[in-house]
C-alpha positions as CSV (number, residue, x, y, z in Angstrom):
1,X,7.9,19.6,-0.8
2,X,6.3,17.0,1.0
3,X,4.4,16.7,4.3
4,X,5.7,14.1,6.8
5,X,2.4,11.8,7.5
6,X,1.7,11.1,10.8
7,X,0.9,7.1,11.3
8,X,-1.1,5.3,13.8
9,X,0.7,2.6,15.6
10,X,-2.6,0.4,15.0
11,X,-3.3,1.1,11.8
12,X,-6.8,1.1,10.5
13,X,-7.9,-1.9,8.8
14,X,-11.1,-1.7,6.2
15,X,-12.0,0.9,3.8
16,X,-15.5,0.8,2.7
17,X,-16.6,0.7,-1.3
18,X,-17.9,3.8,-0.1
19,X,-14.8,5.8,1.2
20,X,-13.9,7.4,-1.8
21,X,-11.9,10.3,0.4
22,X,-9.7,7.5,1.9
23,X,-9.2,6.2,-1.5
24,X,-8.5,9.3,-2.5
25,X,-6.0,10.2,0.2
26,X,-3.9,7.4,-0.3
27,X,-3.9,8.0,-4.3
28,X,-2.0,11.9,-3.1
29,X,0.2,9.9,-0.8
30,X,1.5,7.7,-4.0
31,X,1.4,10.4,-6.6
32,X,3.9,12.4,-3.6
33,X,6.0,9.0,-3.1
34,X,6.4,8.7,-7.3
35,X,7.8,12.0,-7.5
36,X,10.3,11.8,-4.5
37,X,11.7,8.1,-6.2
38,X,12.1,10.2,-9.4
39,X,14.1,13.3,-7.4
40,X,15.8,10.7,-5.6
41,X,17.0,8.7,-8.7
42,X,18.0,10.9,-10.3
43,X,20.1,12.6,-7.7
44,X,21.9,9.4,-7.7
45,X,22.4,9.1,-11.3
46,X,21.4,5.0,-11.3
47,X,19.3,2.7,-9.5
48,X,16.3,0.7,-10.9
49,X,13.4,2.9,-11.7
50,X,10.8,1.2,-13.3
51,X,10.1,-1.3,-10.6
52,X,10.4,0.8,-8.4
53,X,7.6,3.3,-9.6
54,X,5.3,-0.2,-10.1
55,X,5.9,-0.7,-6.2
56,X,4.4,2.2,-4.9
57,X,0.7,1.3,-4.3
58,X,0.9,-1.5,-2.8
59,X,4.0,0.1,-0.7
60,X,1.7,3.0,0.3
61,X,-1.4,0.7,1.0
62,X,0.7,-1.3,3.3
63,X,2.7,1.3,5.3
64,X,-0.3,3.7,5.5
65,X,-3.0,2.0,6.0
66,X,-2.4,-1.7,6.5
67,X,0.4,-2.3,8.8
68,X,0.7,-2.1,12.6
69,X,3.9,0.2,13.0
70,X,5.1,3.2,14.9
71,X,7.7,5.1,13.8
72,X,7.7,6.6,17.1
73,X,8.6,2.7,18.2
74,X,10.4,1.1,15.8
75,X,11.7,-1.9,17.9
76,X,8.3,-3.1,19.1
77,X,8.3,-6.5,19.2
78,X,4.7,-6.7,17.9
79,X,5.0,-4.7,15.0
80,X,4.4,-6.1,11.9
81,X,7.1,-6.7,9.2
82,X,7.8,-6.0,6.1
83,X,10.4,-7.7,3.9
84,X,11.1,-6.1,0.3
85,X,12.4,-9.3,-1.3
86,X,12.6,-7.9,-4.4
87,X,15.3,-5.4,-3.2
88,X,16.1,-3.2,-6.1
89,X,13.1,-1.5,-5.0
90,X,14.2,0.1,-2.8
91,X,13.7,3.4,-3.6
92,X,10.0,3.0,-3.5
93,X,10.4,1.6,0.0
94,X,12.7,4.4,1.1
95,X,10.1,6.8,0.5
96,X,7.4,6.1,2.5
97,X,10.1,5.4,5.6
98,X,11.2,8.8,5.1
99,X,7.4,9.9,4.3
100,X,6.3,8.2,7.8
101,X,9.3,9.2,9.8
102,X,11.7,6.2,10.2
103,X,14.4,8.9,9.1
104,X,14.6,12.4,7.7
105,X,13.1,13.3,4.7
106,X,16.7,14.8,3.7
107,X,18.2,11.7,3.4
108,X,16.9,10.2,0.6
109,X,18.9,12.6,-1.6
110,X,22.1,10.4,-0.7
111,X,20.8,7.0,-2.2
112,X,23.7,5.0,-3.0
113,X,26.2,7.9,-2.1
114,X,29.3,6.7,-0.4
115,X,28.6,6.7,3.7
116,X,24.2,6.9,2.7
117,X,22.1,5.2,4.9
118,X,20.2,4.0,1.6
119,X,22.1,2.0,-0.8
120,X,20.5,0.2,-3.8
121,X,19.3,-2.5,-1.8
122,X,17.5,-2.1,1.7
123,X,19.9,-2.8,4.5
124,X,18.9,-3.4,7.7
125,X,22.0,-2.3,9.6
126,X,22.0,0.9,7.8
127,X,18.6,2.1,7.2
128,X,16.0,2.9,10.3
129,X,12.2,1.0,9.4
130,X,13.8,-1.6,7.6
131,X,13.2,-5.3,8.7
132,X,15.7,-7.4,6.6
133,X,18.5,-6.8,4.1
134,X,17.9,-8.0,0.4
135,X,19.3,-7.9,-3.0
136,X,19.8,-11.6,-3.6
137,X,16.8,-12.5,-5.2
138,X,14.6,-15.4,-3.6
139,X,16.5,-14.6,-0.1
140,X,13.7,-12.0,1.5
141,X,10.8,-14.7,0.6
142,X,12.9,-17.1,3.0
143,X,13.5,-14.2,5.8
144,X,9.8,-13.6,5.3
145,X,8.6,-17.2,6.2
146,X,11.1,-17.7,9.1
147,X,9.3,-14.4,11.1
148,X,6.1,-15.4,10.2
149,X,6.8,-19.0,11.5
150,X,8.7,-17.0,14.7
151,X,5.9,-15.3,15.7
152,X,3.1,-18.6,14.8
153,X,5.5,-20.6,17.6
154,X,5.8,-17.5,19.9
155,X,2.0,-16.8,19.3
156,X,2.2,-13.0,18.5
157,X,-0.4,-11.4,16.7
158,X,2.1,-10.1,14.0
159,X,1.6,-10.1,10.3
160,X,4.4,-10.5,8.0
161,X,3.9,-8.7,4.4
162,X,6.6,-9.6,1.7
163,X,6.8,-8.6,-1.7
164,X,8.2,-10.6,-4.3
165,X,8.9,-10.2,-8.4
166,X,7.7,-12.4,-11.2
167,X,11.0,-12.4,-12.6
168,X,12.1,-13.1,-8.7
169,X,10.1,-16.0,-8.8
170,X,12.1,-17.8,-11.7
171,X,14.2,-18.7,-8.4
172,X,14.5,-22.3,-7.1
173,X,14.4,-20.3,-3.6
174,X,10.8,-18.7,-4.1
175,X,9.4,-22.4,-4.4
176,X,11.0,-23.8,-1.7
177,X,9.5,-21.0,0.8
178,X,6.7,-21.5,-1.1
179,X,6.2,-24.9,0.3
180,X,7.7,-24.1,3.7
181,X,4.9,-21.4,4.1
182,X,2.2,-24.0,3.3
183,X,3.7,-26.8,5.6
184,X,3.8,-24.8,8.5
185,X,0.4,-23.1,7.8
186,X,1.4,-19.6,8.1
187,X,-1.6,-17.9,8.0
188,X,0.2,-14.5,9.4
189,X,2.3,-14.6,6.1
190,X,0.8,-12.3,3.5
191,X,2.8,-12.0,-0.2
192,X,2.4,-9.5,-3.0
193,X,3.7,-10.9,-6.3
194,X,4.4,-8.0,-8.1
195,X,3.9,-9.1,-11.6
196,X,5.4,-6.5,-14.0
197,X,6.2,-8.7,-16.5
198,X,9.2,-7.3,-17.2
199,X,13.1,-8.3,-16.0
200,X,16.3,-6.7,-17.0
201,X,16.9,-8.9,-19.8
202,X,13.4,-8.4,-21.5
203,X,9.7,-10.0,-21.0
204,X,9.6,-12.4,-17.9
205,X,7.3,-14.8,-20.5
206,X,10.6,-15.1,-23.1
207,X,13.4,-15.2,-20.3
208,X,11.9,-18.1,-18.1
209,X,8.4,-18.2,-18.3
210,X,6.4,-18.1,-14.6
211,X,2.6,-18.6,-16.1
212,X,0.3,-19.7,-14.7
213,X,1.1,-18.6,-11.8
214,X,-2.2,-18.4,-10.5
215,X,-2.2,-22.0,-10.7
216,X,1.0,-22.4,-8.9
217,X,0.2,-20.9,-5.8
218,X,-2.9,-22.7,-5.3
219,X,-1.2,-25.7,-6.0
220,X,1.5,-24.9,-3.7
221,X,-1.7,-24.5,-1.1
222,X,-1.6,-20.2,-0.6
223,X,-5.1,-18.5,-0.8
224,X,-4.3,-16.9,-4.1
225,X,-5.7,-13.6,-5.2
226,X,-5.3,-11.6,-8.4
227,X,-5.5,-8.3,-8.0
228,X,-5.2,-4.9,-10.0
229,X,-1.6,-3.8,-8.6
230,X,-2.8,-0.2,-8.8
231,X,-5.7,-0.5,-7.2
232,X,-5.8,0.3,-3.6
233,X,-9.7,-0.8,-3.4
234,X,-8.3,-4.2,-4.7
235,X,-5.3,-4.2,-2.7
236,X,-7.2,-3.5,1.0
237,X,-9.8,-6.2,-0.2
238,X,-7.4,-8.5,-0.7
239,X,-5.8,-8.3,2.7
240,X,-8.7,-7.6,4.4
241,X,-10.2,-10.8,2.8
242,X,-7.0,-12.8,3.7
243,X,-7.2,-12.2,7.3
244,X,-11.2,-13.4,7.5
245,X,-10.2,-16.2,5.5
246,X,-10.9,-19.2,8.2
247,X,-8.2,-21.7,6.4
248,X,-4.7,-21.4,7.8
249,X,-3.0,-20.8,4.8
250,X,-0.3,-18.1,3.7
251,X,-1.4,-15.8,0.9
252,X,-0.3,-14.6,-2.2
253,X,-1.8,-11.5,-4.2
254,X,-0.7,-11.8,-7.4
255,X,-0.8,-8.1,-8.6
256,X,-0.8,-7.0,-11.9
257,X,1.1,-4.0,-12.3
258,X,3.0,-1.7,-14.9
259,X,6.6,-1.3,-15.0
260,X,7.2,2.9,-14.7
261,X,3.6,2.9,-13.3
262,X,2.4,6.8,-13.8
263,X,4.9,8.0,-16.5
264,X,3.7,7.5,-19.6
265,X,7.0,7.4,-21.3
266,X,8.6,4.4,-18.9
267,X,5.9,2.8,-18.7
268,X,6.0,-0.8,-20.0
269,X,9.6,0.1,-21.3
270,X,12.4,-2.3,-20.1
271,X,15.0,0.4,-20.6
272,X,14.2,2.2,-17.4
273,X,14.7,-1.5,-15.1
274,X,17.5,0.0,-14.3
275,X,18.5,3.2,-15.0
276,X,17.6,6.9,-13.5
277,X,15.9,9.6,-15.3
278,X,18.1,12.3,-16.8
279,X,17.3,15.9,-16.0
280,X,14.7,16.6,-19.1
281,X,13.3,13.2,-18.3
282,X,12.5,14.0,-14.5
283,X,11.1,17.5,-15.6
284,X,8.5,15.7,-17.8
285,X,7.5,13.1,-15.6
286,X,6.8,15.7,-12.7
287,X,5.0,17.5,-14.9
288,X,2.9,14.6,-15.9
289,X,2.2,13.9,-12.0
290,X,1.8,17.4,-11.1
291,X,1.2,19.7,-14.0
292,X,3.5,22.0,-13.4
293,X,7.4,21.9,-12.7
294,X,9.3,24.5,-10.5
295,X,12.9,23.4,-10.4
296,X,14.4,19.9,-8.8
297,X,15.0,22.0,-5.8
298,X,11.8,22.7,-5.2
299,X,10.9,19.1,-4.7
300,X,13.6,18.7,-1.8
């Protein structure tokens, strides 16, 4: 069973090359979020697994370490925000609410139950900690630049993470923000691209191809970084390098990551996009996370 984490309203901000215990916490924090979106999956029997489980770094990077947010005051008006634009995620987001204290830990166990405060996709009416509904691909990139540009024109010292997919970002939608972001100089705009490079339908390269994208978002005027997706050394450089960076740009980290990140058999497979794991599956991959496996009830 987990432990509820207790999160600074101001959270820190640096971790030194030399902080290998911080690293190393936040590493037990996303082994424990991998194993509750398995448990939670497949309680549900359905949901998108795979990117979910290639989420959870940079999900547990931002929620606890990065981001200035209270549980304790959810409403703050000088919080930052976090929009999930790539929405069948979900899961991956819903743990580290629960894990932080937006909600009971109890309720993940009723994702996409009838009456659930978590359905597939994150919805804002329903589910406390999150900022903006999503599902429609391209849509959350959109809500993300019109906060950011909310709290530029209000001047609020608010940051606004979003994450988007690379087979998200065949979507007319994503460009458009793209150049809204860069018009309007939203410095306070910070993206993760998480690039899988895998969609429902097969390899993002053979459906629509997005490459280079690299290339793209400098052109389209974002401080671009390319990152290992996994890495939370990487990922905390990134930011951290972002908000020192003296041009008023929005950036993009363009994260390479692995599709059913930390189970060997899902990962890179585009079977589990979207289904749950079975019982003998979960077993396995809880093994493989924990070395040992005591019963599904022992994880809620």
């Amino acid at each position: 069973m987990l432990d509820k984490i207790s999160v600074s309203p101001v959270a820190e901000r640096i971790v030194p090359m030399s902080d290998t215990k911080e690293i190393q916490r936040l590493q037990k924090i996303a082994r424990e979020l991998r194993v509750d979106t398995l448990v939670m999956l497949h309680l549900a029997g359905s949901g998108h697994t795979g990117g979910s489980l290639s989420l959870i770094e940079i999900i547990t990077a931002l929620y606890f370490k990065i981001m200035r947010h209270d549980p304790k005051n959810p409403d703050d008006p000088e919080r930052d925000r976090f929009v999930l634009s790539k929405g069948h995620g979900g899961p991956a987001l819903y743990v580290a609410l629960a894990k932080t204290g937006y909600f009971p830990r109890k309720e993940l166990w009723s994702l996409r139950k009838l009456g659930s405060i978590l359905q597939g996709h994150p919805d804002m009416l329903l589910t406390p900690g999150v900022d903006f509904s999503t599902g429609s691909l391209g849509q959350g990139f959109s809500a993300a630049n019109g906060m950011a540009l909310a709290f530029k024109i209000d001047n609020k010292p608010c940051y606004v993470y979003t994450v988007i997919g690379d087979g998200e970002s065949q979507e007319g939608q994503i460009w458009e923000a793209a150049m809204s972001a860069s018009q309007f100089k939203l410095k306070n705009l910070i993206a993760f691209l998480d690039a899988n490079e895998l969609q429902i339908d097969g390899r993002v390269e053979d459906i629509k191809n997005v490459e280079p994208l690299e290339d793209k978002w400098k052109a389209f005027g974002w401080n671009t970084y390319k990152i290992n997706g996994h890495s939370f050394q990487e990922i905390l450089d990134a930011v951290e390098d972002a908000k020192r960076n003296p041009e008023p740009k929005p950036t993009m980290i363009i994260s390479k990551t692995i599709k059913g990140k930390g189970i060997s058999f899902m990962e890179n497979m585009i079977k589990y996009h979207g289904i749950s794991p079975t019982k003998e599956e979960l077993k396995e991959a809880i093994i493989e996370l924990t070395g040992d496996y005591k019963g599904i009830e022992a994880y809620q």
